[in-house]
C-alpha positions in Angstrom: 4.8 -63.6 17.0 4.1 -59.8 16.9 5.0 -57.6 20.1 2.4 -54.5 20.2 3.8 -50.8 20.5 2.3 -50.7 24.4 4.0 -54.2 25.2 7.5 -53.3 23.2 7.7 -50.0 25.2 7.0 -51.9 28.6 9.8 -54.2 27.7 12.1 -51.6 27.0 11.2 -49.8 30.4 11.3 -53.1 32.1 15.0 -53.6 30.5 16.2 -50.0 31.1 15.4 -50.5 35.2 17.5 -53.9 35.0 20.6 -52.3 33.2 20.0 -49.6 35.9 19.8 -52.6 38.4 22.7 -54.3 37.0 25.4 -51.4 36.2 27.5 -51.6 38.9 25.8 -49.5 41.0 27.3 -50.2 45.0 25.1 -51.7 48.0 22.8 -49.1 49.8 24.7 -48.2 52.3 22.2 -48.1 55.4 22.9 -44.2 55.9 21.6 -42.9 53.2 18.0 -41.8 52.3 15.6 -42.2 49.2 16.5 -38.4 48.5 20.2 -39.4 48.6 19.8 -42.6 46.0 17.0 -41.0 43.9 19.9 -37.9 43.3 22.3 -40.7 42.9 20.5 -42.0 39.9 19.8 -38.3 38.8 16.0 -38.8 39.3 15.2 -35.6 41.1 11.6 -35.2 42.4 10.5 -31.2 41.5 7.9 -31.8 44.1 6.3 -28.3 44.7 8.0 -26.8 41.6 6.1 -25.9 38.4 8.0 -27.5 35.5 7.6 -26.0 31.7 4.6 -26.6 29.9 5.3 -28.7 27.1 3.4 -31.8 24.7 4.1 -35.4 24.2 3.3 -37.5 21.7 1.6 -41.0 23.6 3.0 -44.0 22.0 -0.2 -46.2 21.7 -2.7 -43.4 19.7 -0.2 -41.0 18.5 -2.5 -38.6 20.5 -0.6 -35.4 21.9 -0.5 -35.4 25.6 0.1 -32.2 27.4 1.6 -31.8 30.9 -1.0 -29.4 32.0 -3.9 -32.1 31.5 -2.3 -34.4 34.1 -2.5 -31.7 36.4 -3.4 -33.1 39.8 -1.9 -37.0 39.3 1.6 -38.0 39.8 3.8 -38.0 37.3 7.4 -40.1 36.4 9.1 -38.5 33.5 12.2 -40.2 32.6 14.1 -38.6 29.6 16.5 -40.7 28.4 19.3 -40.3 25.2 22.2 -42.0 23.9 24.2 -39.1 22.5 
């Protein structure tokens, strides 16, 4: 059975929010905010700040994607490395 590029990257998303899920992370306490858990995780929003312009390379065409053409949508970036 052959997985496609687009169904393989989903899978490894799909894993990487379970370990996430999974790693020990405590119980939301009921004091703190989205903010507060979204810092927790390191996912800071940079809602109403102008990140660097840079290109991506989109997994299912190899086509270059650049930030500045998704100007105007929302936008999840998740960098993530193993060094």
């Amino acid at each position: 059975m052959s997985i496609g590029r687009r169904n393989l990257a989903a899978l490894a998303a799909a894993l990487a929010v379970l370990v996430v899920m999974l790693s020990g992370v405590p119980a939301t306490p009921a004091d703190k905010t989205l903010d507060d858990l979204l810092f927790d995780l390191q996912l800071v929003p940079l809602e109403g700040k102008t990140p660097p312009p840079f290109e991506l390379e989109r997994l299912a065409d190899g086509q270059r994607v650049s930030l500045a053409s998704l100007k105007g949508q929302a936008l999840f970036l998740y960098f993530w490395a193993t060094w």
